[in-house]
N, C-alpha and C positions, 0 to 999 in steps of 0.2 A: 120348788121344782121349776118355777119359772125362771128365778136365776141362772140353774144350772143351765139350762136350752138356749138361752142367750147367749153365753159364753162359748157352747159348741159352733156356733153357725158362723162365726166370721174366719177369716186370717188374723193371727196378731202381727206387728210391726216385723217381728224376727223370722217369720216365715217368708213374709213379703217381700226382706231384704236377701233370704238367702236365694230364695226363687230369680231376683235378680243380678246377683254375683253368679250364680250358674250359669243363666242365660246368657250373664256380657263374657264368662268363660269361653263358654262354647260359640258364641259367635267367635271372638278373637281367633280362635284356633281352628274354625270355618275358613275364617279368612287367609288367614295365613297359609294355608293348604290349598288356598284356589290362587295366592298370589306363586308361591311357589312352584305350582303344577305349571302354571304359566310361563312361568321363565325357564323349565327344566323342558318343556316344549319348546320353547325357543329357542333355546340352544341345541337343540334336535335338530329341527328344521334347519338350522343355521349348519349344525355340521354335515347334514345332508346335501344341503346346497355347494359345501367347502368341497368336500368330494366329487358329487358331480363335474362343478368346475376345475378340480384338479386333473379328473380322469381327460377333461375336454381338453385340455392342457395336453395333458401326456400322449394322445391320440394325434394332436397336433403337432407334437415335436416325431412322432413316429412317421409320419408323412413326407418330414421334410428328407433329405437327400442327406447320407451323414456327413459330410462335410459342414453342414449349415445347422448343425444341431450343436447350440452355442447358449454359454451362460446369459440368462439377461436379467440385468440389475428390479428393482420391485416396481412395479406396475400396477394401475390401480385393475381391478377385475368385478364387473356387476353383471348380477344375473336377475331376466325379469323374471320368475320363476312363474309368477301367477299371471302372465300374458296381460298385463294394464301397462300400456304404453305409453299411455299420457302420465304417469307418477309415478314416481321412485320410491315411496312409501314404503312400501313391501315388498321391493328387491332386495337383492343381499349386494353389499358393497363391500370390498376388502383390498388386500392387496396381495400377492403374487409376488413371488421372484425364483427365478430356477436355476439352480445351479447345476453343472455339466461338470462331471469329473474323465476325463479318462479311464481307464480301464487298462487298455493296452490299445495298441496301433487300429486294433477294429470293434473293440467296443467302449462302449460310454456308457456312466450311469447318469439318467437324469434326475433329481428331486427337484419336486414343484413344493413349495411351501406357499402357505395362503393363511391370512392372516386376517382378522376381522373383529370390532369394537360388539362385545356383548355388555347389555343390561342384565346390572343384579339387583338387590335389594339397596331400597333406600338413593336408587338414585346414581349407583356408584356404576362406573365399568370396567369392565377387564379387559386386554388382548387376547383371545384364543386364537392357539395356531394349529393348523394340521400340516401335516409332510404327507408327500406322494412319491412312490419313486420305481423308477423303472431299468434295467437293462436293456440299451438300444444297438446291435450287432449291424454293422457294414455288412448286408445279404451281398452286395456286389463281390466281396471278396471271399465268400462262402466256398467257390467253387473250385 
């Protein structure tokens, strides 16, 4: 009888090992959902920032006088989003360029394209781009 009760009270070897391929399981696939969620927030933020700045864009070319609303070749574009003035760390950086089409004698389309270097896994980066674009009308000639 004493045999038997010895034998119940431990783990054996195969328990001990399966306990831990589960756990290095489930951490892995922990992780990988906390690196993922991170970058898929980043590029959130990131496209949110692209449009802001786009729209800041297009708000500006609406201002100008339509004669002077004109293609301009790619520029760079940063915005402090989180007001830290000493570092550029967590500004968004990119680039801009807009292009002006005609329409007819009194209107113009603008698009603002904005372009900017995202982190993916493993180190690598990609170009996302976004478009913005507007219909800009000579009011002077409305009348």
């Amino acid at each position: 009888m004493q045999n038997k009760l010895s034998l119940n009270h431990g783990l054996t070897l195969i328990e001990v090992m399966v306990s831990v391929v589960l756990i290095v399981v489930l951490l892995a696939a922990a992780a990988s959902t906390i690196i993922n969620s991170q970058l898929l927030s980043s590029l959130a933020r990131h496209k949110t920032q692209a449009a802001y700045a786009g729209e800041q864009i297009l708000e500006q070319q609406r201002r100008l006088t339509f004669s002077n609303i004109v293609s301009c070749p790619s520029a760079a574009v940063t915005l402090d989003t989180a007001g830290t003035y000493n570092t550029t760390a967590d500004d968004f950086l990119g680039a801009v360029t807009i292009t002006v089409t005609p329409i007819d004698a009194h209107q113009k389309k603008v698009q603002v394209e904005i372009d900017w270097q995202e982190r993916l896994l493993m180190g690598a980066q990609a170009t996302m781009k976004e478009y913005f674009a507007t219909t800009i009308t000579d009011e002077s000639q409305l009348d």
